[in-house]
N, CA, C and O of each residue as an XYZ file, in Angstrom:
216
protein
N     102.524    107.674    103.286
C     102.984    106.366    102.845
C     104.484    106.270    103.125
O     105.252    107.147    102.728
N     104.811    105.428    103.666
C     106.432    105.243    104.102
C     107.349    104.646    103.159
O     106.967    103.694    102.478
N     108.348    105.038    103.065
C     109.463    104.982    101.733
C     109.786    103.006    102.188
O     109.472    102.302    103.147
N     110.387    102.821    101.169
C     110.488    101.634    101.537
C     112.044    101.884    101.706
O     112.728    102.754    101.169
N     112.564    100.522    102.926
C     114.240    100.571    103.266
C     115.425    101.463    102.670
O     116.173    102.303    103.169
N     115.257    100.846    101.212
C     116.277    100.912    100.077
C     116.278    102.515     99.843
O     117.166    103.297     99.504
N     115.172    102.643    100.104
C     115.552    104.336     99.660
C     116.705    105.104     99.387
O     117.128    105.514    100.467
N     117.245    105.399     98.677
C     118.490    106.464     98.564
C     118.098    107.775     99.645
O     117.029    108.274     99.995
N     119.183    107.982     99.894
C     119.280    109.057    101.212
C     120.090    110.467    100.239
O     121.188    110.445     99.683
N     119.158    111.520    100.303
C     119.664    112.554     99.905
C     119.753    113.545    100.931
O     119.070    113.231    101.906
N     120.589    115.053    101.100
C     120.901    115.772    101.734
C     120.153    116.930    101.449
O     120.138    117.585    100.406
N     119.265    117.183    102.954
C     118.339    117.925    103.779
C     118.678    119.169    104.802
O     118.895    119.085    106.010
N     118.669    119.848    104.326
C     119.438    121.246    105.053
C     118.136    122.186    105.932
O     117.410    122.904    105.244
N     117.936    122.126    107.303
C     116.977    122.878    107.877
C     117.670    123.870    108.686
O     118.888    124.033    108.619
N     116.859    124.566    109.491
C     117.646    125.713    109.980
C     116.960    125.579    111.129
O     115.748    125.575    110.913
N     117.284    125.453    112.408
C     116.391    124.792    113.605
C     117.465    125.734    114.764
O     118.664    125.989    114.648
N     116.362    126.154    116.026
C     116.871    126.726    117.224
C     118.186    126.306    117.554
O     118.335    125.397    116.738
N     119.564    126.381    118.410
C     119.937    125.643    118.342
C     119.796    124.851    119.924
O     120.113    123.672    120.083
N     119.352    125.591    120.851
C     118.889    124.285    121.862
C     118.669    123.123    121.302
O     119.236    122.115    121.724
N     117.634    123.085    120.052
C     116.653    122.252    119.918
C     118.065    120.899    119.355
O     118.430    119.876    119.936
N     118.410    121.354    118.369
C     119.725    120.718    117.858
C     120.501    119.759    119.105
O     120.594    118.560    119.368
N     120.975    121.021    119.669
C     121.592    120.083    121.024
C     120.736    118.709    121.778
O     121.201    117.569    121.811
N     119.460    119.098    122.330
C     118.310    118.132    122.892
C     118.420    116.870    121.702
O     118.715    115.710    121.990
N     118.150    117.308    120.456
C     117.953    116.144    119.189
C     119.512    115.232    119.343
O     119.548    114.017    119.540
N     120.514    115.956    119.229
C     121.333    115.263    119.065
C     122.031    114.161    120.526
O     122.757    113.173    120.415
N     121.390    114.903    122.020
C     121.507    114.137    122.900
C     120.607    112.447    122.727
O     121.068    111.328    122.953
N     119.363    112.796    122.301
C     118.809    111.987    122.522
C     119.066    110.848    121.426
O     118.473    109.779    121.575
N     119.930    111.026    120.322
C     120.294    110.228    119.099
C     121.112    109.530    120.062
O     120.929    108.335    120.291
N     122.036    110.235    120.658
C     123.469    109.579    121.400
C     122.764    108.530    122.416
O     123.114    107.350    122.409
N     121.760    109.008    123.286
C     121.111    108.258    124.391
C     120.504    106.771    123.842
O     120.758    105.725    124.439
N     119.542    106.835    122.441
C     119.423    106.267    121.595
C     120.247    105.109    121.138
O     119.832    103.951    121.095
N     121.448    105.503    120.797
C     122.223    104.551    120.297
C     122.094    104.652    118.655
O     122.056    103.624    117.979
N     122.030    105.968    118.063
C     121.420    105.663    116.531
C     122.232    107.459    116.178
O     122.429    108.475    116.843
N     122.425    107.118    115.104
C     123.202    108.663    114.059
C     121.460    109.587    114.143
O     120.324    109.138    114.297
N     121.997    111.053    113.953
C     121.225    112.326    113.930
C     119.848    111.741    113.254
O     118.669    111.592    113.574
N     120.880    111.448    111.891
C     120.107    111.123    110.374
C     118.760    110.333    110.953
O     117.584    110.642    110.756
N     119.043    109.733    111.369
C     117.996    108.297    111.601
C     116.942    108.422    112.919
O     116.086    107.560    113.116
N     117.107    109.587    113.788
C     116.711    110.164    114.708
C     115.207    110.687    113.791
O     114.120    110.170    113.531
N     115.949    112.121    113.483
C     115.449    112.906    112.296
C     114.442    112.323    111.585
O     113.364    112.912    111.503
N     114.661    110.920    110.885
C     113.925    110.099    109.453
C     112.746    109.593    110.309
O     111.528    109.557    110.136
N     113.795    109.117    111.556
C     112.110    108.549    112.716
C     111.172    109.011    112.754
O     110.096    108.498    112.447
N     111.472    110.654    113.342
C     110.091    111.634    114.141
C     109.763    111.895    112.772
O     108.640    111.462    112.512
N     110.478    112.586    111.551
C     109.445    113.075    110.429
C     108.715    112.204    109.662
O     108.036    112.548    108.695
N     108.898    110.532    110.272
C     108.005    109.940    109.344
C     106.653    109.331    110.415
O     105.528    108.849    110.282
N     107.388    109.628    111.263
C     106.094    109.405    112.525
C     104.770    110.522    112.433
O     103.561    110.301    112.378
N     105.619    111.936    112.443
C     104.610    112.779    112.159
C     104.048    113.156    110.887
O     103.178    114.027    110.870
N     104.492    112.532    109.665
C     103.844    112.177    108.174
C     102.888    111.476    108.440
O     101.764    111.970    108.357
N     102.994    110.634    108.687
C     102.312    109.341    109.093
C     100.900    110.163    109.572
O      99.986    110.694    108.942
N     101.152    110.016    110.781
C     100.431    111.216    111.756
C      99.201    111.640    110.924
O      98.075    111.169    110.761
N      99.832    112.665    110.487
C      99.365    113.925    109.145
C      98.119    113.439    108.212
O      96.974    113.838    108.001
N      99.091    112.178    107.686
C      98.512    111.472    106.355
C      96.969    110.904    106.808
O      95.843    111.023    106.325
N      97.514    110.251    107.946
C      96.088    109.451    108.845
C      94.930    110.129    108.775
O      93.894    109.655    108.310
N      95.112    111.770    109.436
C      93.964    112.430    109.882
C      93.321    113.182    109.146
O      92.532    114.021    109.580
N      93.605    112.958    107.729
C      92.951    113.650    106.123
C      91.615    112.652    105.978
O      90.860    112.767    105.012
């Protein structure tokens, strides 16, 4: 179920390859959009995802 807009944004600490970091953060820049919002995209795409196939 997807948060609605307003949501308060709290701080999320992962520990990730760091290629992977670099690739994520190119493609935010390519994007036109901050890390954060990159990040909120794919993990609610693949929630989503997740949630569907139960």
């Amino acid at each position: 179920m997807p948060e609605p807009p307003t949501s308060p944004k709290v701080q999320f600490n992962v520990y990730l390859p760091r290629p992977l970091i670099t690739r994520i953060k190119h493609l935010a820049v390519d994007e036109g959009q901050s890390l954060s919002a990159l990040v909120e995209r794919a993990l609610t795409e693949y929630a989503d995802r997740q949630e569907a196939a139960r």
